[in-house]
C-alpha positions as CSV (number, residue, x, y, z in Angstrom):
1,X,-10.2,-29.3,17.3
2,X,-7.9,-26.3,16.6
3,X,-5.5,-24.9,19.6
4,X,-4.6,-21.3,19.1
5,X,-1.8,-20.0,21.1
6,X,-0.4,-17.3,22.3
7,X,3.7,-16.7,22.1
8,X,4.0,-12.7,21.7
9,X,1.3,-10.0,21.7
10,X,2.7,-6.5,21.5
11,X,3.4,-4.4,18.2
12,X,6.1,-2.7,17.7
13,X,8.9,-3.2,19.8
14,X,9.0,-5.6,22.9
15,X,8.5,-4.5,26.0
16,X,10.2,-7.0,28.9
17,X,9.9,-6.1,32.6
18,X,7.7,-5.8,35.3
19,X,4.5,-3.8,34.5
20,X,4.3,-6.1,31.6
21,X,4.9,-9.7,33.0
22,X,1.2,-11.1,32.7
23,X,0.2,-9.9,28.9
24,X,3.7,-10.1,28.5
25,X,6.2,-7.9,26.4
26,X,7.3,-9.9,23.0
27,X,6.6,-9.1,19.9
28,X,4.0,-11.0,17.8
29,X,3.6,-15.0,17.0
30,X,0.9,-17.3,17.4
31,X,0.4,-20.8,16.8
32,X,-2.6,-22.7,15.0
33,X,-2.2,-26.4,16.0
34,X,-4.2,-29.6,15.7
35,X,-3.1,-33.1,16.9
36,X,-3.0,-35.4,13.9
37,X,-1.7,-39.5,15.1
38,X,-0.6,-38.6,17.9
39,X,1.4,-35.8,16.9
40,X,1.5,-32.2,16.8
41,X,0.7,-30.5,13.4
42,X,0.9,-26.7,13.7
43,X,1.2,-23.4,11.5
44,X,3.0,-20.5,13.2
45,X,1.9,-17.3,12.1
46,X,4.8,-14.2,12.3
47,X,8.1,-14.5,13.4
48,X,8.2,-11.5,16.7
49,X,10.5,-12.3,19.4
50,X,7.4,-14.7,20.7
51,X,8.5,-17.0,18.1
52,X,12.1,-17.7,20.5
53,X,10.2,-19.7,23.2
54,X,7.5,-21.2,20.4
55,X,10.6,-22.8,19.1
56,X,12.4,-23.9,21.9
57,X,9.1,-25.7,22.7
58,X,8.7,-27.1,19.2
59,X,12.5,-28.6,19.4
60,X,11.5,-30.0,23.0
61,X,8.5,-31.6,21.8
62,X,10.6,-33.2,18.3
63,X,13.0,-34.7,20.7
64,X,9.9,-37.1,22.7
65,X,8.5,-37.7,19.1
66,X,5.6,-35.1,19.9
67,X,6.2,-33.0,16.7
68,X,8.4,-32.8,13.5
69,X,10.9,-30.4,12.4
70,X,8.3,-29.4,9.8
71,X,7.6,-25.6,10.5
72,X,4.7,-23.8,8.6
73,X,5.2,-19.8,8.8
74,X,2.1,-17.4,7.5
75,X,4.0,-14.2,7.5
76,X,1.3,-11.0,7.9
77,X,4.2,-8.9,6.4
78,X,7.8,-8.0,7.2
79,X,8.0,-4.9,9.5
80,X,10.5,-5.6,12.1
81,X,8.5,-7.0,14.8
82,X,7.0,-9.8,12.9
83,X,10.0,-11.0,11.7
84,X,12.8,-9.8,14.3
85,X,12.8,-13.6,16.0
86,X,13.5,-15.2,13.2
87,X,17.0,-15.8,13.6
88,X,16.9,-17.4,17.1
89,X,13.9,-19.6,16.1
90,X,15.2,-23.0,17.2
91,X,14.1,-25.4,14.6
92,X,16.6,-23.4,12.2
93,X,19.7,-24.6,14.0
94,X,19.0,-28.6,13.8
95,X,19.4,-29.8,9.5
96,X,16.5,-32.3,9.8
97,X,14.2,-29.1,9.6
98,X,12.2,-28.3,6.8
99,X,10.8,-24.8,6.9
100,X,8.0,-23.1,4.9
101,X,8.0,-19.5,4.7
102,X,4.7,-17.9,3.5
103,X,3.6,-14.4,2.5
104,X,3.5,-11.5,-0.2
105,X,6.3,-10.3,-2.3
106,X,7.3,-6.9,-0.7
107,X,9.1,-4.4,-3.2
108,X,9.6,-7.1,-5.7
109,X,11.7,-9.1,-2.5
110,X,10.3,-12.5,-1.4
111,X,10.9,-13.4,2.3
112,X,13.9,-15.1,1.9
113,X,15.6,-11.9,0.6
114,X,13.7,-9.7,3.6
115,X,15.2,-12.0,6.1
116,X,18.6,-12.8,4.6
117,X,19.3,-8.8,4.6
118,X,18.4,-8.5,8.3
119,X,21.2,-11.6,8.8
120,X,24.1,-9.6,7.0
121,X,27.2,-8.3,8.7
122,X,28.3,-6.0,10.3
123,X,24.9,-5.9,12.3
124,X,24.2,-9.9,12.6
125,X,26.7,-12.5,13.7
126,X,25.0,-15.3,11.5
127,X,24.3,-15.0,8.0
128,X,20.5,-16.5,6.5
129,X,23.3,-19.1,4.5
130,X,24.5,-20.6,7.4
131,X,21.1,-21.8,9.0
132,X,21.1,-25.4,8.7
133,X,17.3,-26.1,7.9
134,X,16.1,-26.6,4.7
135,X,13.8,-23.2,3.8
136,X,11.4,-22.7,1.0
137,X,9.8,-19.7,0.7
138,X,6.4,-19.4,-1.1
139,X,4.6,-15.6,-2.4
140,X,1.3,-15.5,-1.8
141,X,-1.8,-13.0,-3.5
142,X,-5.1,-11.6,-2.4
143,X,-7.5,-14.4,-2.6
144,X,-4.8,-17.7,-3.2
145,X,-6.3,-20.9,-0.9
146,X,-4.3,-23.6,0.0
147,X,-3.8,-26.3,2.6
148,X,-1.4,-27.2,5.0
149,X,-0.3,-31.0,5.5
150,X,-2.0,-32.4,2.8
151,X,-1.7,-35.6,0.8
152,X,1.0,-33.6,-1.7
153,X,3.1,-32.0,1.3
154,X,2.9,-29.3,4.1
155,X,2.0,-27.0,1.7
156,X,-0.6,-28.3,-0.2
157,X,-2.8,-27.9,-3.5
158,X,-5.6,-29.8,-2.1
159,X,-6.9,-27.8,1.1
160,X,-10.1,-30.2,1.3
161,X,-7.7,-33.4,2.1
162,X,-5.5,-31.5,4.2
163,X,-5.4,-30.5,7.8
164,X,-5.5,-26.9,7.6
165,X,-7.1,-25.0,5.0
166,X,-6.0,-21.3,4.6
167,X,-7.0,-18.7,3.0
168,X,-5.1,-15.2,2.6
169,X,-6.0,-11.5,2.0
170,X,-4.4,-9.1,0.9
171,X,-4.9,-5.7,2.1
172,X,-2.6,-2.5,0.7
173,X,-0.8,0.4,2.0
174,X,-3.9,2.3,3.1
175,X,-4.7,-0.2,6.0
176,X,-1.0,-0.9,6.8
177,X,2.0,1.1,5.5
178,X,3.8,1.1,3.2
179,X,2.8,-2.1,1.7
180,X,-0.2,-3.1,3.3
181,X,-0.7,-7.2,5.0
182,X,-1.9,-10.1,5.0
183,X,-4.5,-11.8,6.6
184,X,-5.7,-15.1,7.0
185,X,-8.9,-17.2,7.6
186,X,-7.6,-20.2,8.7
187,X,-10.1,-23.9,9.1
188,X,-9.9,-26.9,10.6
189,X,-11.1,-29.1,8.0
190,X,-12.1,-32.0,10.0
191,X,-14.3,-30.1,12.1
192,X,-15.7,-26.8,9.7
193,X,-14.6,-24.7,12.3
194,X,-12.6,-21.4,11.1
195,X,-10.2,-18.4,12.9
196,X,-9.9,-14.5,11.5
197,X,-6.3,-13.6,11.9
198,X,-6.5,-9.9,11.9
199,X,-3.7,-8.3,12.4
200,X,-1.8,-4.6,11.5
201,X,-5.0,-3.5,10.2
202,X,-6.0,-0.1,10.2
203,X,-9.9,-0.4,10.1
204,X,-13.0,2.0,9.8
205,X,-15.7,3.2,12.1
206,X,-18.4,0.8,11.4
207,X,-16.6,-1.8,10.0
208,X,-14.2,-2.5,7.0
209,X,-16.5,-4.0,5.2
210,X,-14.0,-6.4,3.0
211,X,-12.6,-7.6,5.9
212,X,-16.2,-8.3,7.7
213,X,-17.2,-10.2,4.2
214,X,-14.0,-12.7,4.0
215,X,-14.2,-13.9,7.0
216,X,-17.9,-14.5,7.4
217,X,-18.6,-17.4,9.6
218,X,-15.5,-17.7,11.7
219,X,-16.1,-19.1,15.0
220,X,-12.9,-16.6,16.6
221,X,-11.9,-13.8,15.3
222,X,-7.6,-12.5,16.4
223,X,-8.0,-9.1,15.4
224,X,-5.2,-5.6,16.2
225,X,-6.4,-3.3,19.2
226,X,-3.3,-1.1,18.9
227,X,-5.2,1.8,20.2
228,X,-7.9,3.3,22.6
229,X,-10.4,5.1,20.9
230,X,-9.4,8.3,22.5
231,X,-5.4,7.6,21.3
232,X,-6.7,7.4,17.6
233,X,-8.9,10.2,17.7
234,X,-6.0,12.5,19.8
235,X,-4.7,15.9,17.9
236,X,-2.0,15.4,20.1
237,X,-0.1,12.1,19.0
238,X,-0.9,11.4,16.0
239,X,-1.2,7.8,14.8
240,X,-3.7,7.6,12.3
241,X,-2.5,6.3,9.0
242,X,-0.1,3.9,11.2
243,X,-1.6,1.0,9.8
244,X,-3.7,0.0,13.7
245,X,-7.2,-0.5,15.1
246,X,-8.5,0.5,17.9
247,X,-11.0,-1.9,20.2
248,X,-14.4,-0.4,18.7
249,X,-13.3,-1.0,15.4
250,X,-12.1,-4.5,16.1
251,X,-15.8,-5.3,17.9
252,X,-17.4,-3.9,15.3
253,X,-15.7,-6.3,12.2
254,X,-16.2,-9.1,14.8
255,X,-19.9,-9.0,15.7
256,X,-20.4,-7.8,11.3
257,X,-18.6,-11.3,10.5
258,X,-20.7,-13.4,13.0
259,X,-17.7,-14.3,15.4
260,X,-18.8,-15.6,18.9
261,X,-15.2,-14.3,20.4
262,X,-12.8,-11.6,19.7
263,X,-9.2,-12.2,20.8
264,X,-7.7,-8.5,20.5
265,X,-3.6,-8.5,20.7
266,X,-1.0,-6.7,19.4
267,X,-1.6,-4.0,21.8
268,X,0.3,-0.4,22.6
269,X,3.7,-0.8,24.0
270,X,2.6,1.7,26.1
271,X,0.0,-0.5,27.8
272,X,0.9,-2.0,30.7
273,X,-0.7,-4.7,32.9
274,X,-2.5,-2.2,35.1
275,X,-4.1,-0.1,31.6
276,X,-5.0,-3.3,30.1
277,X,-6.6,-4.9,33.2
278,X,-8.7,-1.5,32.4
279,X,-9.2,-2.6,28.8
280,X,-10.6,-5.7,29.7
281,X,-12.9,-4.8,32.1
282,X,-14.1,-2.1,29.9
283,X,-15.4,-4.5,27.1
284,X,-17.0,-6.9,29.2
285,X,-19.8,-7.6,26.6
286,X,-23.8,-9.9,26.0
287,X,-23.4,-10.0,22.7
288,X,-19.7,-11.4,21.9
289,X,-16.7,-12.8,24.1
290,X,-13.9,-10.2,23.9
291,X,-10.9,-11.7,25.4
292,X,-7.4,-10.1,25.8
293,X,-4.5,-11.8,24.6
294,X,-1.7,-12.7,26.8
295,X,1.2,-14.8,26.5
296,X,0.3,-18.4,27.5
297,X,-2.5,-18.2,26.8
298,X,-4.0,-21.3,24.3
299,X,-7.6,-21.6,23.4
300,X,-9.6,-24.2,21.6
301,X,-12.4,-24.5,18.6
């Protein structure tokens, strides 16, 4: 059985205070985890300012022998609030961590470049040298499958003997500028039982049809609900061709794919509690489970 998690759920830019305490305001991270002998095996996907308390928890849970120092990060892509709590991710600071960093090669720069830049003075106080875990960063491409704590290591060439099996897709700057993302279908081998992560995707009315395709069969789908229909279609703001879904276009590749439950997140920093209490009672639905994320919130297939 899979536990997904949720540690940050806005795009964009974080959003702390009151109107936004119950979703809550940090930027995006969630955790794919399975209990393997008695201890924790998890893949965190993006680094937002989410990621701060995920690792906090994850260095709690390696001191009562609940989890090891061995940190599995999917990267979607590297705008700033997927990667922006990277540097005070706990598990960094502590030498007997091993860390695996995932995702495309962005203007001919692999993460470790991306990241290292944003760690340079004068504008950080820590350079990407000075962490004392052990990193290794890995470029993925449209269609690659792998596992995830497998009989060769935590990133593994033999998905069917390992925990998690992943695979990513690629999309390009048309669905999220200016270098597109990456998604990924992630399954619990033991059980068969797969989750759509879906996120900074600009989809189609009707359904983007690669994306319903790939991920055929997934039990949950976590899919971007940037925007209300009426935002995307506005003449007065413009944000189509930002790279973000609205909550129609998120149903509609969930209920094409076969998903039983759609989990929308990275929502509009301009949503507060109150608007997306409204959002949620809108799309109470027969025909699929649409949940809102929040942080806190864990859920199970």
């Amino acid at each position: 059985m899979m536990k997904i998690s949720f540690y940050g759920v806005r795009g964009s830019f974080p959003v702390p205070g009151e109107k936004t305490n119950r979703y809550g305001g940090n930027t995006t991270c969630v955790s794919v985890s399975k209990i393997v002998d008695g201890k924790i095996k998890r893949i965190v996907l993006d680094n937002g300012t989410g990621v701060i308390s995920l690792g906090r928890e994850i260095v709690s849970n390696y001191f009562r022998k609940e989890e090891d120092l061995e940190c599995v990060v999917l990267f979607t892509h590297l705008h700033p609030d997927h990667t922006q709590g990277f540097p005070f991710f706990a598990p960094n600071f502590f030498s007997q961590c091993n860390t695996h960093l995932l995702g495309m090669k962005t203007l001919k720069k692999h993460i470790g470049t991306v990241l290292e830049q944003e760690m340079l003075p004068p504008t950080f106080p820590l350079e990407y040298k000075d962490l004392k875990s052990s990193r290794k960063h890995y470029e993925l491409k449209d269609g690659q499958v792998f596992g995830v704590y497998g009989p060769d290591g935590s990133i593994s060439a033999q998905p069917e003997k390992s925990v998690f099996r992943v695979e990513a897709m690629q999309s390009f700057a048309l669905s999220h500028p200016q270098q597109g993302s990456m998604y990924y279908k992630i399954t619990d081998v033991e059980s068969g039982e797969s989750v759509a992560c879906v996120w900074d995707l600009e989809s189609h009315h009707g359904g983007d049809k690669r994306v319903i395709n790939f991920f055929k069969g997934c039990k949950m789908m976590i899919h971007d609900t940037q925007y209300l229909d009426e935002e995307y279609n506005s003449d007065k703001m413009i944000v189509q061709g930002f790279g973000h879904s609205t909550y129609e276009m998120a149903i509609e590749n969930a209920l094409q794919s076969g998903a039983k439950t759609l989990v929308c997140t990275h929502f509009n920093p301009a949503h507060d509690d109150a608007k997306l209490d409204e959002v949620a009672k809108a799309y109470i639905r027969d025909d699929i489970q649409v949940i809102l994320a929040k942080e806190g919130l864990s859920l199970e297939i």
